[in-house]
Structure formats: structure tokens, C-alpha cells
N, C-alpha and C positions, 0 to 999 in steps of 0.2 A: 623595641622600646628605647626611645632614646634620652641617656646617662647627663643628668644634668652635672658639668664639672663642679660647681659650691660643693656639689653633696657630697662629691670625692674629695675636696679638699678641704671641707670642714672635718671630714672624720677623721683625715690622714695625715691634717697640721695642725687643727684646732683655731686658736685664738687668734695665733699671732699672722695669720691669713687672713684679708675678706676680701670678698666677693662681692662686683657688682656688674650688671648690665649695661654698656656703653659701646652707643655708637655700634653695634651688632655684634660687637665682643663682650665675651665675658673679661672684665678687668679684674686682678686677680694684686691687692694691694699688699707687699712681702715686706717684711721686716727689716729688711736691707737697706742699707742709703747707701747712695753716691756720693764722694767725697765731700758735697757744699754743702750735706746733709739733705738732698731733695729724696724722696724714698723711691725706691724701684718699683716700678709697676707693672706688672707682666700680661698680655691678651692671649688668652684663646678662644677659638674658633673651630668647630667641627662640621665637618663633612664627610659621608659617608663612613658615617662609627670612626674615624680618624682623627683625633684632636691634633692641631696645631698651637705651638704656643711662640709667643714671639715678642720682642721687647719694641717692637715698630721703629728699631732704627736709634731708638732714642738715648741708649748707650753710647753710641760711634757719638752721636750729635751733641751730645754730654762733653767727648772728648775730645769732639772738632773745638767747640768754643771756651776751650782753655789757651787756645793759641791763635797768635795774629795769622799763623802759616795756614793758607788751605789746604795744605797736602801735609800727608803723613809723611815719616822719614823711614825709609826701609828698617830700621831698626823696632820702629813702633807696629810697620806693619805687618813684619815677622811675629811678633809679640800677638796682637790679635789673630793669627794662624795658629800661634799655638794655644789660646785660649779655646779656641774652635774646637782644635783635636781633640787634648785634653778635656775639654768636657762634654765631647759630642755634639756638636753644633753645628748648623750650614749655615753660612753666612752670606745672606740673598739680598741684593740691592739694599744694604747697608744696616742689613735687619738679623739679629741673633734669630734661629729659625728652629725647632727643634718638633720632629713629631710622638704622640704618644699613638699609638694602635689599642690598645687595651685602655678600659677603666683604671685598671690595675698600674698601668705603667703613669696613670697622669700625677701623681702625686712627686713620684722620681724626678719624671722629666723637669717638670715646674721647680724643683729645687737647683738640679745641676744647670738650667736655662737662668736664675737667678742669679747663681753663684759665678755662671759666664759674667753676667753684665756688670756684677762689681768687681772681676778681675781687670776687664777691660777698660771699664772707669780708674782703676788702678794702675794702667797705662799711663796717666795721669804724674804720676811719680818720678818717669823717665822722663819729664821733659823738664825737668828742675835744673837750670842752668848750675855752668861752677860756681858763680857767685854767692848762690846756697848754699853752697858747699862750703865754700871758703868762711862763709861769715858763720855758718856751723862751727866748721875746727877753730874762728879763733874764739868763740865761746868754749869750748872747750879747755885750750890754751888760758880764757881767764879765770877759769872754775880751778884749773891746777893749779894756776899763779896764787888764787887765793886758798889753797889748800881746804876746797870745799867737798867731799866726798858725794861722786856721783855715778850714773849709772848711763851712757849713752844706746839711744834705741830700746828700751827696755819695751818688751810684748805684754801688754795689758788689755784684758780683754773688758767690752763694753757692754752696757746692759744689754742689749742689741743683738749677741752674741758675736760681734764684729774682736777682732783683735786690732788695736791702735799700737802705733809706735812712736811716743813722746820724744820729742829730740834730746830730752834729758829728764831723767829722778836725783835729784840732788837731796844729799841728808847732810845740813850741820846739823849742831846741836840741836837748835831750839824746836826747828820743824822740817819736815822734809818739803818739796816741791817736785809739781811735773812744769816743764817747762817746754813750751815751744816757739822756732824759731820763725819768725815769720821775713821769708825776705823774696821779693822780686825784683826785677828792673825796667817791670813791663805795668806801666799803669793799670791795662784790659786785663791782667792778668791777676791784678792784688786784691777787688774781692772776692774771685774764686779761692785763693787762697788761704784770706779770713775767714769764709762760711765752711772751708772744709775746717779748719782749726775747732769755731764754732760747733760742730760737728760733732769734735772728739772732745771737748770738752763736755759736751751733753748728753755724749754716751756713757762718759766716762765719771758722771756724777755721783755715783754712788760710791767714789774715793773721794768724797767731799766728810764723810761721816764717821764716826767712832771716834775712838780712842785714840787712835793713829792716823787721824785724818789728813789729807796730802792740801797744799796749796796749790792751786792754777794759777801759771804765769806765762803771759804771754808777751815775747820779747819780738819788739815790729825792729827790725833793720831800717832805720828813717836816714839813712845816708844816700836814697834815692826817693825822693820828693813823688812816692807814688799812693801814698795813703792818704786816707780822709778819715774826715772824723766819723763820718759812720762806721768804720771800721772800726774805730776804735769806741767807739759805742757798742758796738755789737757783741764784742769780745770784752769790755769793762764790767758788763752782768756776772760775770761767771769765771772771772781770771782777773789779777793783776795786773795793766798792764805798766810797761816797761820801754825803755828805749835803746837800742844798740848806744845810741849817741854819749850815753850817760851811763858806763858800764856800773859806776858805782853807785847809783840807785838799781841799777840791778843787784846789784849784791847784797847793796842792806835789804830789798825784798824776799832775797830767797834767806835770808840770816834771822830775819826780823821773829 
């Protein structure tokens, strides 16, 4: 008799899993986003009591178009090696591959096959020039200059159950702030950037509330003419935004 996968994964995840018929796979829609916030979508497929479950490539293809480069850099592609191992994976003509044998095992496998594809989309993070870098520390540098008490990379976890890591928690007095940097040099590249920021902002919503509610600020590095205004449309819903250009309306936003 053959094991329809829904039945296994609605009793074994519940809610936060659905299930649909597509295209001769079972599509299998997880809780998970990819950094610009698109959600991960996982297929399986059975054959001979065997389920196969597999992301169709579309993790890698996620992480090929954050870059003008077509090829990986040995660094990146050591890094999806070890995501393979680590979470058990084979990795087949550019497809996360993972098989379950058992009813029993499909629930597992579907989690750790998930949990590959937003480490790998999390490759994503290694390609952040120094420039980020540098326009990170000198934010930092004008948080200290202005003796504003703050908190760099702090791990907060999102409705989602994803952990984000704001490039700063700043507390004066008046209110506290998450803040993040947003800076590239590569036009193709800046609203990928946005929609992931985007992302953790709307994961991260439910620090909008209480008593000790946090501000979202989002600070675009505009000393490379690669933003638009949708950008900053996108990210104005749901954050303040700010400009590297004008450190000091930065500040009266996080003071305010």
C-alpha cells in the first residue's frame, strides 16, 4: 500500500508544513526563507517505497544570483561540501538530494534537507565585500564617538524560528534600536540585499511590541549611487530609514 508523504508530514510537523501536488511531485512548502525572504520549498518523489526529497537546484540558483561572478570561489565551494556532509546530503547536478527508505525516516530527512538549503543560501554572507565591512566598523566607531550603548551581531531569534543577526542593538535613553547596515557596490546586488534585510525585519516583528518595544532602523550606505527608491520603499513600511551620508540624522533616529 502506498504511504502518501502529506500524511507523514502533517502528523510529524503539523501546521507549519503544507503540502501540495505539483508537476508529479509532492511540494512540500517549510517554514524556512531564503535570505530575500522567498520561502523554501522542498519536492518529493517515490519510487519503489523510496522517497526522494530535493530542493531542484534552487538553493545553488538562489546563490548563483546574488553574484555578477558565474563561478563559485573555492572558498564558497568548500563551504557547500560541508553543508552536504554535515547534514547528509548528495549533491547531484546542482540539486540538494537526500533519500528517506522508511515512512518513518521522511519526516527527518525533510527537516535536515531544509535546514541544508538555508545554510547554503547562507553562503550568501561570505560574499560581502570589505566595504561592508568597513562601513560596519565605522558605524560602530560613530556609536562610540557618540557614547551611545550598544550591542554588535546580537542573535535574535524570529517568529519563523530562524535566528537573525542585526548589525547593531543600540540603547540610549529614550528607546532602544535594531539597526541594519545596508551597503554594496554592486547595483545587481542591492536588492538582494534590501529584500533579505526586508526579511528580518518581518521576522523579527514581534520586537515591535510591549513595553520595551525595539525601533527598526535601517541605515542604506548611499556613498555608492546603487539604491532606488523601491528600496527604500520597501524597507520605509517597517523601519526607519536613514542614510550613511548624514551620520547625524542617524543618530537623532536612534536617540529620538
Amino acid at each position: 500500500m502506498s504511504i502518501a508523504p502529506c500524511d507523514v508530514i502533517t502528523q510529524g510537523l503539523g501546521e507549519l508544513f503544507s503540502c501540495a501536488l505539483v508537476n508529479g511531485y509532492t511540494r512540500v512548502r517549510t517554514p524556512f526563507l531564503y535570505p530575500d525572504g522567498d520561502i523554501i520549498d522542498l519536492f518529493i518523489s517515490e519510487q519503489d517505497g523510496v522517497f526522494t526529497i530535493t530542493d531542484l537546484g534552487e538553493s545553488l540558483r538562489w546563490l548563483r544570483m546574488q553574484s555578477t561572478s558565474p563561478k563559485r570561489s573555492p572558498k564558497q565551494q568548500k563551504l557547500i561540501e560541508d553543508v552536504t556532509l554535515n547534514h547528509g546530503l548528495e549533491l547531484f547536478r546542482g540539486m540538494l538530494v537526500a533519500r528517506a527508505r522508511t515512512p518513518d525516516e521522511l519526516t527527518p530527512v525533510l527537516l535536515r534537507t531544509a535546514q541544508g538549503a538555508l545554510r547554503v543560501a547562507d553562503i550568501w554572507f561570505t560574499m560581502r565585500t570589505r566595504s561592508v565591512e568597513s562601513v560596519t566598523d565605522e558605524v560602530e566607531q560613530l556609536l562610540t564617538e557618540r557614547l551611545i550603548p550598544f550591542q554588535r551581531s546580537e542573535q535574535l531569534l524570529g517568529r519563523s524560528g530562524r535566528v537573525w543577526r542585526p548589525d547593531f542593538h543600540t540603547r540610549p535613553p529614550r528607546r532602544s534600536s535594531l539597526v541594519q547596515v545596508l551597503s554594496t557596490g554592486s547595483r545587481a546586488a542591492a536588492h538582494s540585499v534590501t529584500e533579505h534585510v526586508l526579511a528580518s525585519w518581518y521576522d523579527l516583528n514581534n520586537h515591535l511590541v510591549g513595553p520595551e518595544a525595539l525601533q527598526f532602523v535601517s541605515l542604506f550606505d548611499d556613498t555608492m549611487d546603487v539604491w532606488t527608491q523601491e528600496d527604500l520603499n520597501l524597507l520605509g513600511n517597517l523601519s526607519v530609514i536613514t542614510r550613511w551620508s548624514r551620520p547625524d540624522e542617524f543618530i537623532d533616529a536612534i536617540a529620538a
